[in-house]
C-alpha positions as CSV (number, residue, x, y, z in Angstrom):
1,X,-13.6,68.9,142.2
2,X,-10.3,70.1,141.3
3,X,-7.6,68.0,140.4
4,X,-5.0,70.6,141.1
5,X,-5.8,69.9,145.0
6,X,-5.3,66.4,144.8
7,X,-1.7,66.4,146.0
8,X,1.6,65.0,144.6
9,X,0.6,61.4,145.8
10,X,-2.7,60.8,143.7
11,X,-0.9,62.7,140.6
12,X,1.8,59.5,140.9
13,X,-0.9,57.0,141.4
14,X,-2.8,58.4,138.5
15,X,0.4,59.2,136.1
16,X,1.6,55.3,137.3
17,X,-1.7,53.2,137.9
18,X,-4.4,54.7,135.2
19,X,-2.1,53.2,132.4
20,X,-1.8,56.8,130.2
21,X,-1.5,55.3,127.2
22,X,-4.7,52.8,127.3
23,X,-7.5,55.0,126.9
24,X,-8.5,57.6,124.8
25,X,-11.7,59.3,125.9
26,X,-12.9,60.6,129.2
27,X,-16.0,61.5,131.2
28,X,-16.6,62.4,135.0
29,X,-20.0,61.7,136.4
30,X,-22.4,64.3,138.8
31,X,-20.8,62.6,141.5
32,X,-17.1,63.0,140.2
33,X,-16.1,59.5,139.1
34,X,-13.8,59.4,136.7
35,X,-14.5,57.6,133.6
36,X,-11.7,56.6,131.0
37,X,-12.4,54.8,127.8
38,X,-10.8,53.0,124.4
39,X,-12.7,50.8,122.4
40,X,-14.3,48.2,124.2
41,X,-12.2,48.6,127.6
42,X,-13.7,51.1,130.3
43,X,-12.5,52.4,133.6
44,X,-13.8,54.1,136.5
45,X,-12.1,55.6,139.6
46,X,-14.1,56.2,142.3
47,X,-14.3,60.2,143.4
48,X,-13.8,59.3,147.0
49,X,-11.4,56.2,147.4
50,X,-8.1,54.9,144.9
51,X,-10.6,51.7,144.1
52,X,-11.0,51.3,140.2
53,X,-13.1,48.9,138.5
54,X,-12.6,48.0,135.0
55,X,-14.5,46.3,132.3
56,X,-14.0,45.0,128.9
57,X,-17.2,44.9,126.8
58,X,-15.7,43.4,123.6
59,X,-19.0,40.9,122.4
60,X,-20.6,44.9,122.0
61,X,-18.1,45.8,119.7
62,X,-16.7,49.7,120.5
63,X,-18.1,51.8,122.6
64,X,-19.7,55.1,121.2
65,X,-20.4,56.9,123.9
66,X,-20.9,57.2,127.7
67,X,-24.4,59.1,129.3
68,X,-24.6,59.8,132.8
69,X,-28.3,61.7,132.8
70,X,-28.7,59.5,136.0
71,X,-25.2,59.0,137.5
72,X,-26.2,55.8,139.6
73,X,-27.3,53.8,136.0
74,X,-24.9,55.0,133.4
75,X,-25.3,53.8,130.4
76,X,-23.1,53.1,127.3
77,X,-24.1,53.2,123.5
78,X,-22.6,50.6,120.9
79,X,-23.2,51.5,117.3
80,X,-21.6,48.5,115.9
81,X,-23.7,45.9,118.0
82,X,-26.8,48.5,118.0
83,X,-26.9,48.2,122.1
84,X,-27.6,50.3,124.8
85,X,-25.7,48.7,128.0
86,X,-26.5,49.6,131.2
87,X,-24.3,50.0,134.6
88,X,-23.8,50.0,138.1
89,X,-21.5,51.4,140.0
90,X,-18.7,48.8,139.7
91,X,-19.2,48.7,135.6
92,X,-21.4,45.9,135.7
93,X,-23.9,45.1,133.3
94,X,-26.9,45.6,134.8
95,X,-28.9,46.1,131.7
96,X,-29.2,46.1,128.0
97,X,-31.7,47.2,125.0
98,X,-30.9,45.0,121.7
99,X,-31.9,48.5,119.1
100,X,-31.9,45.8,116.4
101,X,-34.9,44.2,118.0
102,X,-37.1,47.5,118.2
103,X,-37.4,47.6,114.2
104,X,-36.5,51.2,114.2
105,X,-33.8,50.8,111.5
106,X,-30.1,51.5,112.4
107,X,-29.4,53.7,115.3
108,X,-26.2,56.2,115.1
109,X,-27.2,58.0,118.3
110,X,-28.3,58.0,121.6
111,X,-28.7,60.1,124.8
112,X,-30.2,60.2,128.2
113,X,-33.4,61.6,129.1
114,X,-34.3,63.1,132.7
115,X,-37.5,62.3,131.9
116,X,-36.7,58.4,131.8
117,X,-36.0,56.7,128.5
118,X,-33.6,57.3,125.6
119,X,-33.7,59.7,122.8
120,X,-32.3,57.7,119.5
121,X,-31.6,58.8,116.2
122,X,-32.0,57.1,112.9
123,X,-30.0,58.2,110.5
124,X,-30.5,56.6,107.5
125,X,-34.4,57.6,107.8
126,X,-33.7,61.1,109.4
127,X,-36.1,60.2,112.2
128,X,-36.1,61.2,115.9
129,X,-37.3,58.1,118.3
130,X,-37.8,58.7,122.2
131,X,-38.6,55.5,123.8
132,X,-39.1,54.1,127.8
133,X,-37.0,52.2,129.2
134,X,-38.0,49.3,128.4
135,X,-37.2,49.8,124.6
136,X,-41.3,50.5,123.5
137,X,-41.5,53.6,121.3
138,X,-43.2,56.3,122.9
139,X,-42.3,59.0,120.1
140,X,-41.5,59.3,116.6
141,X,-40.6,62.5,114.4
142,X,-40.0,60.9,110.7
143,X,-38.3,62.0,107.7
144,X,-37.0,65.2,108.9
145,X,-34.7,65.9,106.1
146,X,-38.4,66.8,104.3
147,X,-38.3,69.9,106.9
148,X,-37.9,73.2,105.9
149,X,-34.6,72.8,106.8
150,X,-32.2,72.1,104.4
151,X,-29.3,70.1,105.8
152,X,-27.4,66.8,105.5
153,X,-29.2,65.8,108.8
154,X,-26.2,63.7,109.5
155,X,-26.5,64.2,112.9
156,X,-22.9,64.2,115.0
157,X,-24.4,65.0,118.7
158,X,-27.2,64.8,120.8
159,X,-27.8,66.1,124.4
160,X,-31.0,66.5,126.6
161,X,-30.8,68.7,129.8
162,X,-34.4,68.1,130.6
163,X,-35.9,71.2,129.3
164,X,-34.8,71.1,125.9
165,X,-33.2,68.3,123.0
166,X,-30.1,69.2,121.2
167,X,-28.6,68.1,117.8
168,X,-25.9,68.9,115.9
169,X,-25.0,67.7,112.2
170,X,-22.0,69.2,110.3
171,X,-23.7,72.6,109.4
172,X,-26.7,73.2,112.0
173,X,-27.1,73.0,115.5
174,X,-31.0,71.9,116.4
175,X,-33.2,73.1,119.2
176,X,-36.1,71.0,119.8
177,X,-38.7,70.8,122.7
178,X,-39.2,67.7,124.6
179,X,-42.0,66.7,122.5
180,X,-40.1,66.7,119.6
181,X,-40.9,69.9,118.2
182,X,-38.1,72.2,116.5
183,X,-38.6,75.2,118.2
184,X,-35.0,76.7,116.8
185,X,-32.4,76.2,114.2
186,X,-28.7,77.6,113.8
187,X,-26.6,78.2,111.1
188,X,-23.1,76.7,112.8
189,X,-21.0,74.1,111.5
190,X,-19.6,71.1,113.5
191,X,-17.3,71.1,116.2
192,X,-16.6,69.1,119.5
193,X,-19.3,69.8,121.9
194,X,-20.4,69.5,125.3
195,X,-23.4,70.4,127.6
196,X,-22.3,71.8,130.5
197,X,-24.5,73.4,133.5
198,X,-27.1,73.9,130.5
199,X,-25.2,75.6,128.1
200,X,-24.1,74.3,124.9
201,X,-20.3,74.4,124.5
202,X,-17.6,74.0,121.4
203,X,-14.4,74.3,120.9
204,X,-13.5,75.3,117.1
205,X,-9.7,76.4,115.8
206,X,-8.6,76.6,119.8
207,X,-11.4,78.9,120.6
208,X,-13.8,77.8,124.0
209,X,-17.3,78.8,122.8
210,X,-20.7,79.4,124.1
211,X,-23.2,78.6,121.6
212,X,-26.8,78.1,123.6
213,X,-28.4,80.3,125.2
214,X,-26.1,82.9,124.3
215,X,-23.4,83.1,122.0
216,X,-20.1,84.5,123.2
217,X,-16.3,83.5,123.1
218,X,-14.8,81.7,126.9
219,X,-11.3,81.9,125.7
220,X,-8.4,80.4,123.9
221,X,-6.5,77.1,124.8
222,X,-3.5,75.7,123.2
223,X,-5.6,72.5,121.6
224,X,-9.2,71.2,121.3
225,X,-9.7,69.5,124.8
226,X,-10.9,65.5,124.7
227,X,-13.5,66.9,127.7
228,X,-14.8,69.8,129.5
229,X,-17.1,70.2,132.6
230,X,-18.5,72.8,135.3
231,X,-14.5,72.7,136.6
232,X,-12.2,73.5,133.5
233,X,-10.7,71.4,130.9
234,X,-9.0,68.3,129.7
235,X,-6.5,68.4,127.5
236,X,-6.2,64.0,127.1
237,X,-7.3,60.9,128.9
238,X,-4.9,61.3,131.5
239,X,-6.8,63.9,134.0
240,X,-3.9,65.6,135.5
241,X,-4.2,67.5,132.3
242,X,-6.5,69.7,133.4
243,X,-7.4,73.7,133.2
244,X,-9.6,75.0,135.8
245,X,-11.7,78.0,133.9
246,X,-10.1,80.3,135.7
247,X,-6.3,80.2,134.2
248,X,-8.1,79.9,130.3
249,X,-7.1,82.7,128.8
250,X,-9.8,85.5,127.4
């Protein structure tokens, strides 16, 4: 999807209906759903149509973050209410795992698994939880700040892409298998990051990165984008401000 080939009339209904100002995050799904977000209140506009359906979660608290490992159940994470919410397609709730109620002390992470489940992270215990859907613990990796590894463990991001589990904490970026192994460990300080098309992605002081597999520099942009994906970069909420990779500059 490119939003340069929209045409002038869905870059008025966007810049007029989407309300610019409301939301300060952004996702798009596998399917190309748009996804816009602030605090409690969430919005989706559908890939294929101008319908957009709109939700506002506030018993959860704020939300965290937004996983679409399976597009057609998104899911949202609230720290503050320690809940995992789940969708459909119209942002109803369709789902929801109470954290508090697993006993696996307070959860400041969460991601998608391809392999069903979530991954969760504890971070006042340092320990790595993979559990079913249904909320029963299937995996623990305790006390990992007792590794070899000497870091704050104060872990910032976490991505599965169903080969491989990915962590990042303000000085190392993790590597672990999908049994909870660390199979690799790098020495790189925090910065925004996405998984895109199973690479690892930053952006640190304007520069577009590659970190994982391979390390190597995309190009320069003029601020830190809010979101990127397989088709370029977005610059804020709104998504008419948007880079394809082609026009970012090596």
């Amino acid at each position: 999807m490119n939003f340069w080939k929209l045409g002038i009339s869905t870059y008025l209904w966007l810049t007029f209906q989407f309300g610019l100002a409301q939301y300060t995050s952004m996702s798009i799904d596998p399917l190309g759903n748009i996804y816009r977000w602030n605090k409690s209140k969430i919005e989706k506009k559908e890939s294929n149509s101008a319908i957009v359906f709109q939700n506002n979660l506030l018993s959860f608290g704020d939300i965290q973050n937004i996983d679409f490992t399976n597009p057609f159940k998104p899911f949202l994470f609230f720290e503050n209410s320690q809940s995992i919410v789940i969708l459909d397609n119209t942002l109803s709730i369709q789902g929801q795992i109470n954290l508090e109620n697993l006993n696996m002390g307070w959860i400041t992470q969460v991601c998608g698994s391809k392999w069903s489940g979530y991954w969760l992270w504890n971070n006042m215990e340092k320990t790595l939880i993979k559990i079913n859907p249904h909320g029963e613990s299937i995996l623990q990796i305790p006390n990992l700040s007792q590794s070899y590894i000497h870091s704050s463990w104060e872990i910032r991001w976490m991505a599965e892409n169903g080969q491989q589990l990915y962590l990042r904490d303000g000085e190392h970026f993790f590597v672990f298998d999908l049994l909870g192994g660390l199979s690799n460990v790098y020495p790189f300080s925090y910065a925004p990051t996405w998984l895109i098309d199973g690479q690892v992605m930053q952006c640190r002081d304007n520069k577009i990165e590659v970190l994982y597999p391979t390390i190597k520099t995309i190009g320069t942009v003029s601020k830190c984008p809010v979101y990127m994906d397989e088709n370029g970069i977005y610059f804020s909420a709104d998504p008419i401000e948007f880079t394809p990779w082609r026009e970012v500059q090596p």
